[in-house]
Structure formats: C-alpha cells, structure tokens
C-alpha positions in Angstrom: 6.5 52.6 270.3 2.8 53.2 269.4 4.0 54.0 265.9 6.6 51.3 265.4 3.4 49.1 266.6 1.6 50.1 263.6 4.4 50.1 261.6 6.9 47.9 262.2 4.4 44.8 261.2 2.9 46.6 258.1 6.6 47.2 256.6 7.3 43.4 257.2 4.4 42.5 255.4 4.9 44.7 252.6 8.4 43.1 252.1 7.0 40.1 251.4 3.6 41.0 250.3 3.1 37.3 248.6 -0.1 35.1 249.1 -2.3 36.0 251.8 -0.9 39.7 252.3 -2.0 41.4 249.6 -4.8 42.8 250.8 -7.4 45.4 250.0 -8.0 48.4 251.4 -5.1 47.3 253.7 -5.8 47.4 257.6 -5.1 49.6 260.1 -2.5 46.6 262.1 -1.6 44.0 260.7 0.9 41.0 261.6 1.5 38.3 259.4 3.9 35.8 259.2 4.7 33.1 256.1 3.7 30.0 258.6 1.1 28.5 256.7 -2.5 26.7 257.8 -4.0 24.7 255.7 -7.6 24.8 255.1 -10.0 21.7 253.6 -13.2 22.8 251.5 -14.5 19.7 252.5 -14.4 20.0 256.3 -13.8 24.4 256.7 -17.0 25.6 258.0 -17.8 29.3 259.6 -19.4 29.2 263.4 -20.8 31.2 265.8 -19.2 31.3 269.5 -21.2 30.1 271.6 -21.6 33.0 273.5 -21.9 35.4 270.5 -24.6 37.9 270.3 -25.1 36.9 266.6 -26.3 33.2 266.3 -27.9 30.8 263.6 -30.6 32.7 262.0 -28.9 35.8 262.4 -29.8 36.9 258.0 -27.1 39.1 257.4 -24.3 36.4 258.6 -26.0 33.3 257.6 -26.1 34.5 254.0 -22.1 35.9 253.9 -21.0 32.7 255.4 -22.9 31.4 252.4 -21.1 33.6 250.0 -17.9 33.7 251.6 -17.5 29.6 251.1 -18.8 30.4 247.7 -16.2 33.1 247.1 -13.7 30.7 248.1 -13.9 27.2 247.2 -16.8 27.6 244.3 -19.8 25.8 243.8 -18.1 22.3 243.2 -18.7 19.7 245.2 -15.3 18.9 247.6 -14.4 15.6 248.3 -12.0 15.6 251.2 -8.8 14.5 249.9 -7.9 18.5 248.8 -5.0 18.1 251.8 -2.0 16.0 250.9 -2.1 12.5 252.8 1.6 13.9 254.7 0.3 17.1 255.5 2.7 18.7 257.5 1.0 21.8 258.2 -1.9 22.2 261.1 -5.7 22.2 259.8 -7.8 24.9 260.4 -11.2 23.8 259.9 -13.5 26.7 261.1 -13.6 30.5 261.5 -15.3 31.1 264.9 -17.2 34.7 265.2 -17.9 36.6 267.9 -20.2 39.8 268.0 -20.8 41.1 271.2 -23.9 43.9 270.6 -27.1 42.2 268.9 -28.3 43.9 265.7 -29.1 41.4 262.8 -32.6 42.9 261.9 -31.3 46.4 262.0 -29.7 48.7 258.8 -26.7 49.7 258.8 -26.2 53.8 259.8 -23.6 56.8 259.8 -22.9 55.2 263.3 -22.3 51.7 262.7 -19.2 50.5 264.1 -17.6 48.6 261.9 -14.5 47.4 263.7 -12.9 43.8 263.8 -10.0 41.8 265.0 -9.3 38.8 263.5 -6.9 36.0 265.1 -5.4 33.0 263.4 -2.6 31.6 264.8 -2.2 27.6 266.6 -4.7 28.3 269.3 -7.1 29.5 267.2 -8.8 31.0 264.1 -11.3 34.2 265.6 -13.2 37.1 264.2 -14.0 39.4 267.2 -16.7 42.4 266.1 -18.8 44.8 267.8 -21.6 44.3 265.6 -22.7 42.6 262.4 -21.3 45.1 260.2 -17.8 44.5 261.7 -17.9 41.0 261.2 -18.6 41.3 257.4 -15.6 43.6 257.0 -14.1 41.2 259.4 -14.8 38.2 256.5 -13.8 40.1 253.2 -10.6 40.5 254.9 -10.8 36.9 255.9 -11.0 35.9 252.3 -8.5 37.6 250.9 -5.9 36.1 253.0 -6.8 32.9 252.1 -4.5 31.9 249.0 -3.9 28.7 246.9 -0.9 26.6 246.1 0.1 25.6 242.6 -0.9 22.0 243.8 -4.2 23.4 244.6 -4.1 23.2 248.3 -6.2 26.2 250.0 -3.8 28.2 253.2 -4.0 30.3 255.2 -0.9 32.4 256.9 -0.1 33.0 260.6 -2.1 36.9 261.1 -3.3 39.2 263.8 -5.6 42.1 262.6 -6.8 45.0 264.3 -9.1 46.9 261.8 -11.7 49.3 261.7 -12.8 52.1 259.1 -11.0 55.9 259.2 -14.3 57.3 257.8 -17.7 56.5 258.4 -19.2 57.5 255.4 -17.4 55.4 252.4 -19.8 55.9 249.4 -20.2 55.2 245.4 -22.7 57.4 243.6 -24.4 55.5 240.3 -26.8 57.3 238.2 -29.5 56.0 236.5 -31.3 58.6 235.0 -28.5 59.5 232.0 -28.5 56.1 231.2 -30.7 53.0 233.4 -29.2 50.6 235.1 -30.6 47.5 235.0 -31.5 46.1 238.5 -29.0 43.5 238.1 -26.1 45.8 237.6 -26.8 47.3 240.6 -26.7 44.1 242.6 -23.0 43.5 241.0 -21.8 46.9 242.2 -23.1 46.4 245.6 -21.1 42.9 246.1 -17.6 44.4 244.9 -18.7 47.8 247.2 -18.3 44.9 249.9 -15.2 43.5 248.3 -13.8 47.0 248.9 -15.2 47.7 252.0 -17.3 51.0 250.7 -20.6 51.4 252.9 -23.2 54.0 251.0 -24.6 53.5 247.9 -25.4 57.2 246.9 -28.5 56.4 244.6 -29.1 59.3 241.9 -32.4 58.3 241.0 -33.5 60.6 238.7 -32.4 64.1 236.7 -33.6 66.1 233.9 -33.3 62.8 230.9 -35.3 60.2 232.7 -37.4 59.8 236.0 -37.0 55.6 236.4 -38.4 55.7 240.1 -41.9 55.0 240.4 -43.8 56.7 242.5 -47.0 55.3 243.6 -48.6 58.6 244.8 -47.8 59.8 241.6 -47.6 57.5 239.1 -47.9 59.8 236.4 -44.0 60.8 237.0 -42.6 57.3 235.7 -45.1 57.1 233.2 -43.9 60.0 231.3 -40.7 60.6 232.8 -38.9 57.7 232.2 -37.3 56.0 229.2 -39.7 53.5 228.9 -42.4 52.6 231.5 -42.4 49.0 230.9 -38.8 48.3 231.0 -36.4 51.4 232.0 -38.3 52.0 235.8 -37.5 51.1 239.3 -40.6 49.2 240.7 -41.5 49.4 244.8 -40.3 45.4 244.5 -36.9 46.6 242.8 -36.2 49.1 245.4 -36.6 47.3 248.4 -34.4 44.3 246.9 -31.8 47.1 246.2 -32.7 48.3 250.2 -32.1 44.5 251.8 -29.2 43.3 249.1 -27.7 46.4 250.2 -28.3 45.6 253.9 -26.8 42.2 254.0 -23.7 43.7 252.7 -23.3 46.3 255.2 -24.3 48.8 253.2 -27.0 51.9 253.1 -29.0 53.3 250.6 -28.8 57.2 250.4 -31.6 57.9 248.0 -31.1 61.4 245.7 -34.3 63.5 244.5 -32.4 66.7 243.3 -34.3 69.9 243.3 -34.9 72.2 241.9 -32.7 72.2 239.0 -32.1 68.9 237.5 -36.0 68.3 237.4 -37.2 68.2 233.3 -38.2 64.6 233.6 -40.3 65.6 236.5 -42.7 68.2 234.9 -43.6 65.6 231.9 -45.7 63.8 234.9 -47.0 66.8 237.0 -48.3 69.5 235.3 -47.8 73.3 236.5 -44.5 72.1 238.9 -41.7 73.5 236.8 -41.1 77.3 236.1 -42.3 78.3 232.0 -40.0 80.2 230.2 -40.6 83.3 228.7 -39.3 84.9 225.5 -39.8 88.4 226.0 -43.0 88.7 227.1 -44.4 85.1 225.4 -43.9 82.2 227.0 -41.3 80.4 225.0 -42.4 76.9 225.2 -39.6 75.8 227.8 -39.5 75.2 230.9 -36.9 75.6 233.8 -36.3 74.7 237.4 -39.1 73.8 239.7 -41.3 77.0 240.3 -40.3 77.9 243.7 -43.5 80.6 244.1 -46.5 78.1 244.2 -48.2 76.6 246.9 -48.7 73.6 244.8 -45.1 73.1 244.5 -45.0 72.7 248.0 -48.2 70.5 248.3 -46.1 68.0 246.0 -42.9 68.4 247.6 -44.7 67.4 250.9 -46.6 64.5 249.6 -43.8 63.1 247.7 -41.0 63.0 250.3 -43.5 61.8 252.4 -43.4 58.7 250.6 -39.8 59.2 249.7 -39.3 58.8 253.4 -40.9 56.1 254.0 -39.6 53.8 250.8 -36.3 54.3 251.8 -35.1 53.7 255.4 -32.1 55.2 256.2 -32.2 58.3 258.3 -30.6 60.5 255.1 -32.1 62.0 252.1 -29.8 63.4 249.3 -31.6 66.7 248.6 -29.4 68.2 246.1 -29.6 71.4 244.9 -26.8 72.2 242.6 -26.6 73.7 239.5 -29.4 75.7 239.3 -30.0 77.6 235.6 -31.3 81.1 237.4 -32.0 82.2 233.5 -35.6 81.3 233.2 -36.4 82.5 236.2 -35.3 85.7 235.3 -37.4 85.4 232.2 -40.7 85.0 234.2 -43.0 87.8 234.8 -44.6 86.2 237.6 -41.4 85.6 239.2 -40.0 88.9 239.0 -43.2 90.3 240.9 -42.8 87.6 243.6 -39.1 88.6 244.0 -40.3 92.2 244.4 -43.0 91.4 247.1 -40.2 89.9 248.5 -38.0 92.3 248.9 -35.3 89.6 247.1 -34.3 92.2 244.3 -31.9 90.8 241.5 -30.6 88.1 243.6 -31.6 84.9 242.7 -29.8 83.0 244.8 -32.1 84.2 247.8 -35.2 82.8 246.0 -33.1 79.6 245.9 -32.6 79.7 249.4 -36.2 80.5 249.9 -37.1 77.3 248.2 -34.9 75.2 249.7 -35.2 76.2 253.1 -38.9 75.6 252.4 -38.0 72.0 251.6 -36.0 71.4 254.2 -38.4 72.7 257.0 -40.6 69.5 254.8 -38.3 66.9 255.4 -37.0 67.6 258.9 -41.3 67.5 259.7 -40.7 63.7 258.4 -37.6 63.1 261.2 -35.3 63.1 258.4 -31.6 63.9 258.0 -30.3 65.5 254.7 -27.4 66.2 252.3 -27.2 68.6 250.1 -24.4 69.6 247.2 -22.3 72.8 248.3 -23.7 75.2 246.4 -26.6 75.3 248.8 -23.8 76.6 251.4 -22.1 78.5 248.6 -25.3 80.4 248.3 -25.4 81.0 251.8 -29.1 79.0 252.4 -29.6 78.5 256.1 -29.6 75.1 257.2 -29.9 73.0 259.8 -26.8 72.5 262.2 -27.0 69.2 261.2 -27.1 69.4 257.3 -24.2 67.1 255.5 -22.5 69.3 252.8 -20.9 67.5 249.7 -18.0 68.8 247.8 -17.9 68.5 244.2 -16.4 71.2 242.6 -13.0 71.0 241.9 -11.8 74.5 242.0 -14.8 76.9 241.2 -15.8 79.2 243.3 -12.3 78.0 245.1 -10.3 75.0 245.2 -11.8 72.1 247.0 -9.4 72.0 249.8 -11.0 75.9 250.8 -14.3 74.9 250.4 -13.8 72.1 252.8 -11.5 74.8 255.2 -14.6 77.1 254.5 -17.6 74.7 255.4 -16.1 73.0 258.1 -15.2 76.3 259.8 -19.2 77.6 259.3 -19.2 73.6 261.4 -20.9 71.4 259.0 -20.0 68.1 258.5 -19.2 67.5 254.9 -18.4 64.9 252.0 -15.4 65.1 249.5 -16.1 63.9 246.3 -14.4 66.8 243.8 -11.4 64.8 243.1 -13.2 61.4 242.4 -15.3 61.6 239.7 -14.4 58.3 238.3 -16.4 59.5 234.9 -14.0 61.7 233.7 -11.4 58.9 232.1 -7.7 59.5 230.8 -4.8 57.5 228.7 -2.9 55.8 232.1 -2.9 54.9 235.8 -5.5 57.1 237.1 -6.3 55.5 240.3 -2.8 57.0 241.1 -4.3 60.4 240.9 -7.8 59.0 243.1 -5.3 57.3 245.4 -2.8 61.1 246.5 -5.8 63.1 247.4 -5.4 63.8 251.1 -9.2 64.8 252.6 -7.8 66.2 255.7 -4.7 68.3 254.0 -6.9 71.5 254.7 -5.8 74.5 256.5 -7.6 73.7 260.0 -8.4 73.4 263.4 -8.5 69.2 264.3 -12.2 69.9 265.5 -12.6 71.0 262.0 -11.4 68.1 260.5 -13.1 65.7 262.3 -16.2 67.5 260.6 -15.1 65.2 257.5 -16.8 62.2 257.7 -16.3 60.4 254.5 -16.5 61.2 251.0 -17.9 59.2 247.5 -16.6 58.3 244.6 -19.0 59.4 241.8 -20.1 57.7 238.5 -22.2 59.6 236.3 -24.1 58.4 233.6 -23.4 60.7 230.5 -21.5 58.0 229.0 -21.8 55.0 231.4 -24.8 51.9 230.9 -24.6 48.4 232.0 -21.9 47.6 229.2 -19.0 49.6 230.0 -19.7 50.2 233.9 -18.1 47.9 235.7 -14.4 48.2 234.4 -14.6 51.8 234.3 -15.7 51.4 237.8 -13.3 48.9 238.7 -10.6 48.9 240.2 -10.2 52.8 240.3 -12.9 52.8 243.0 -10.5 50.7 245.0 -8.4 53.6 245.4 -11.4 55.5 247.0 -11.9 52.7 248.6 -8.6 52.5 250.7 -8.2 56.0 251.2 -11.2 56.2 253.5 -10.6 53.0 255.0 -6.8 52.9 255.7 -4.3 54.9 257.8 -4.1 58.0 256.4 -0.1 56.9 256.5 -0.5 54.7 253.7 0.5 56.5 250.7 3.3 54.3 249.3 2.0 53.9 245.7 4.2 50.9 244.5 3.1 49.1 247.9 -0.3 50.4 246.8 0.2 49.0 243.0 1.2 45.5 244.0 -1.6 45.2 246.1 -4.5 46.8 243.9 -3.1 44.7 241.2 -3.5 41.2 243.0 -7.0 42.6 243.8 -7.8 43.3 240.8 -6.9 39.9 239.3 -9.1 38.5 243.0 -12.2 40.2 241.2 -11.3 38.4 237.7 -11.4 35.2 239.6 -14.5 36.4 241.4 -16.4 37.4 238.0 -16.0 40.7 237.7 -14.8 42.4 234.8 -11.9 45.0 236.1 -10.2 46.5 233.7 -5.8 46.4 233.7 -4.0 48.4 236.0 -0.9 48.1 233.4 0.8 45.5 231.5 0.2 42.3 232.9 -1.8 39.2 233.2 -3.4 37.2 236.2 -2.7 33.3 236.9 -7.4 33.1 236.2 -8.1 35.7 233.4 -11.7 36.7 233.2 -13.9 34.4 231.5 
C-alpha cells in the first residue's frame, strides 16, 4: 500500500487538476480535495507557533512572509469586504509555521534539509519544517495552491502535503562573461529559481571575452579584463547582495573561476600568467592557457582563491577545467623542456593534471570543497575523494549515461547537466526533451547512484543578455526544475503540460516574462 499511498492521492488530483492543484514541481504526497477555504487579504496573515524554533526577526522568514502576501494579494490596499456577506465557506485567516532546528543566520548548504508538510484542513492551516529552508519551499507551495474565483474571492482547497527534494543539488548556471548581466537580472532569476524550487546558482563569473568580477587584490584583472570597468563589472557590494538575496531564497552561490583554459580576459590584467604562443620558433603574438610551469602562476593562483574564498561563502568552489586548447602548449619551447624534465613526454594531458592537482592541493589548504567539469576525470587527474564531477558532454568521449556509470563507479559524486543546456534552442516543445531525461537510468550498482546528487540546468551566454534571458530561460527551466525535485515516477508529460502551463501563466501574473508553451493564452497576459 506504500505505493498506492503515493499514488492513489496524486492520480485524484491530476484528474481534476483545476485551481489550487496545479502545482509546480509537483510534491512528493499530495491529497487534495475540491472543499474550498476562503481566505481574506484584509485579515490573512503568516505566524510563527509559538513554540517554533524560527520566530519574529528570524530575516529569511520575515522577508518571504513579506513577499509571499505580496505575491498573492498585490500591493493594494484591502479593505475587508473581499468575502461575500453569506459566506458559506470557513475562513482561514493565518498560515501558522513551525521549524523545529534553529538556523535563520546561517546559508544554505549541500546538506540543508529542505523538507515540509503542509496541513490545511478545518482544524487547521500548518507548515511543519525542519529548518528555514523547508519552510520556504513549504510557502512557494503554499502560494500556488491558493487560487481566485471569477468574483474575485481568494481560496484555498482542503490539502495534506508531504514534500521534500529528490536531489540536493538543484542548480541554474548564468554566465556573465559572453555577455554581462546586469545585477538586476540576476536578482529576477534568483526569485523564479525559488518559484521553481532550484537551490544553486552556478555563477560563471568570468571566461576568455570578459573578466566582470573585481578583484580587489588584483584590481588590474577587471580593469582590463572586462567590457567596460565602469559599467560591465561585479563590485564587492554587488556580490554580496547576489550572496544574501540568494540566501533569503534558500539558495547558494557556487562561484566559477575556470582554469586554465577559458582564461584570455585574465592575462590582459596580470602580465606573464598565460602561456605565449609560438610560431615556429617566434613567438607568435598569442597567447594560450594559463602557463602551468611558473612559480608565479602558482603565487597568483594562491593569492587569488584566497580571496575567492573568502568573498564567497559556501563551502564549494567551481574550479573548471574543461576544454583545454593543448596546441600552444605544444608550440612553446619552454614547455616542451619542462615536459622533458618531467618525464611527461607528448602527453599533455599529464601537465594538465600536474596543474590542476597543483590547484587543488591550493584550495583544499583554504578548507574548501570543489567541482570540477569531467574532463579533469576524463584525463585521469587525481583528486580528492571528495571532488564533485559535472557532466556536460553529451556523447564525446561516450554518451553521458557512461560517463556517469564510469565516474560514479571510480566513487565520485557527480552533476548531470549534458542534456540541459537550455542555450541550445529548437522550433517546438523542448522542455519535453529537458523533462524525459532520467539521471539515474545508468547501468549501476544503487550505491552508485546515490553518488548523483543533483544536476544544473545551464545557460550560456553566446547569444543570451538581459533582453532575451528570461523567456529563453523560462519555463524550460521548470522542467529541470521538477525532475530533481519530484518522484522520479512522474513522467506523465500531458499531466506535466497542464501543470507547467498554468505555471507558466502564474509567472505572467507574477511579472515575469515566460515565453508560450504552445498555443494558448492565460486569464492575466504579461503586461
């Protein structure tokens, strides 16, 4: 009956998936009924229990209840005569919460439960959490079951909901050095990442076009690095509003500094860091990857992460290391001797590894966790036992689905994101496409698989700015979103399109500029 307990109530719901039940990503229990509560904007408040471990001045509630009566009943000014005067239906006026472990100071981490059940029937109308983070997932769901009749009367069904994420790690890559983002764009994204429950904001600072972050041990990088150093940068200020937005949303800030390929902005500011190219035996005036055979490249490295590490808080650094050009290396007198002396031979791929072993040893001094892209396990680099391995390539050197058989059987924990780049855009539904992929449907043992602890939907920034970013992102993302949220049972695409659909026409009302699933329009159209 264990199944039929999950099931029974989620198949009843869909079959009248109307107001209230449409939700997004959908929970792991649900029971829901078409008995309606009605709710008054005048008198509806949130509250904390009185024996709840969050209370009054507890930031990251205080401010959602704030934005979750805005998200609701608007800025206007209510009244008190929204309910009928023969109101038939029972009141609810308040949302009690409950978190049992204290925590409202703290960021959110790999580790963060973020379970909830939420309760509204006659006796009462609860949000039960472990923590902080639970009871913001607990009050997304919360206002997406609240639904409005045609007379403009707010309600709320008859629900029980048991819900808590099936991955930890639910993340959205942006990056801002193919095109900036201005800070304000990356504000929107992180309140619809809450909307859809995602909990990482993979931050791809910088890459060969554009260095925007600015360093304050070496300031010289944004100043010559980036677009513009008065206008296209990241300021200290900017990041740590990114860091505590991000925070109050239940959401962490995995901060990218890709080396050593991707790193042409970076030489403009620091001179001698980045291998010269030769043309036969003349320099040729270009310049490659960083130069892995320098103490002073390893003097930087240290000081840099060193602040790195202590600008951005979360125990993870994104450390890259993919796609590395091995061609002007090979061109490079000086790096050919070094490769000699070190018995490396031809094989590049070991002076890679030499580098970024080097790097790693840096960052682990600073107590720091890292990921890395998989071509740093492709190219067999040894790691820590810990390292976090990120799948992006679709089917080179194999097909995703091996490389996560292949990682997780070396027993790293890894990230899918191959099949979700949500950059690469096609005529039709293809959220469908985002929404099949299975992460666990890898030949493996089930200690293997529980090596997967999330994956990200990526958005790079070849052909992606401020105008055109937010309905590219939205709603594909969603599908991302659900699959590492949700049972890995729901797979029903039409029960999926009816649902991601009402969503999407939720974010119109909520100001943000989705894009169509298909033909259709919603009751508020984006204004």
């Amino acid at each position: 009956m264990a199944g039929c307990r999950l099931w029974c109530p989620l198949l009843l719901a869909a079959a009248f998936a109307g107001p209230g039940t449409a939700l997004w990503p959908w929970p792991q229990y649900i029971q829901t009924s078409d008995w309606p509560y009605a709710i008054s904007p005048h008198s509806f408040q949130f509250q904390y229990h009185a024996g709840s471990a969050a209370q009054a001045g507890c930031s990251v509630l205080d401010e959602a209840f704030q934005r979750y009566r805005d998200l609701l009943f608007g800025s206007e000014s209510w009244d008190g005569s929204a309910l009928p005067e023969k109101q038939k239906t029972l009141e609810k006026r308040s949302l009690v919460i409950f978190v049992v472990t204290p925590g409202c100071d703290q960021l959110p981490s790999l580790e963060s439960l973020e379970n909830y059940t939420l309760t509204i029937n006659n006796e009462q109308c609860f949000l039960l959490s472990e923590t902080v983070w639970g009871a913001l997932r607990g009050l997304e769901t919360f206002s997406q079951l609240v639904w409005r009749s045609p007379e403009g009367t707010f309600f709320i069904n008859k629900t029980q909901i048991e819900d808590f994420p099936r991955f930890p790690h639910r993340g959205l890559l942006l990056d801002t050095s193919r095109h900036y983002l201005p800070l304000p764009s990356i504000l929107d994204t992180l309140d619809v990442m809450a909307y859809n429950k995602f909990n990482v904001f993979h931050w791809h600072l910088v890459d060969d076009p554009s260095f925007p972050y600015e360093s304050s041990t070496f300031p010289e990088l944004t100043r010559k690095g980036s677009y513009n150093p008065a206008t296209h940068i990241y300021t200290a200020q900017d990041v740590k509003v990114v860091i505590e937005y991000a925070r109050l949303r239940g959401i962490r800030v995995l901060a990218e500094f890709d080396t050593p390929g991707h790193t042409l902005s970076w030489g403009r500011g620091v001179s001698g860091l980045l291998t010269p190219c030769y043309s036969g035996s003349q320099p040729s005036g270009t310049f490659g990857p960083v130069n892995p055979i320098l103490n002073s490249t390893y003097e930087f490295m240290n000081t840099f992460f060193l602040e790195v590490s202590s600008v951005f808080p979360d125990f993870y650094l994104h450390l890259g290391g993919d796609e590395v050009d091995f061609a002007c290396w090979k061109s490079n007198p000086d790096i050919q001797a070094f490769m000699k002396k070190k018995g490396f031979g031809d094989d590049f791929k070991q002076l890679e590894s030499f580098y970024i072993q080097t790097l790693l040893d840096i960052i682990s001094a600073y107590g720091k966790g890292y990921v890395v892209w998989q071509e740093v396990f492709d190219n067999k680099v040894k790691v820590q036992p810990d390292t976090i391995i990120q799948v992006w390539r679709e089917e080179i050197p194999v097909n995703y689905l091996k490389e996560m058989a292949l990682i997780t059987e070396a027993g790293f924990r890894v990230l899918l994101s191959a099949p979700w780049y949500l950059n690469r855009i096609n005529y039709g539904p293809d959220w469908e496409n985002f929404y099949m992929v299975e992460p666990l449907s890898f030949e493996g043992s089930p200690e293997q698989k529980a090596l997967v602890i999330g994956g990200e939907a990526c958005m790079w920034g070849e052909y992606v700015d401020s105008t055109n970013l937010v309905p590219r992102l939205w709603p594909r993302a969603g599908a991302v979103a659900e699959r590492l949220w949700s049972n890995k049972a729901v797979t029903n695409p039409d029960f999926a399109f009816k649902r991601l659909a009402h969503f999407r026409c939720e974010l119109l009302r909520r100001g943000v500029q989705a894009q169509p699933l298909n033909v259709g329009y919603c009751e508020q159209e984006f204004e």
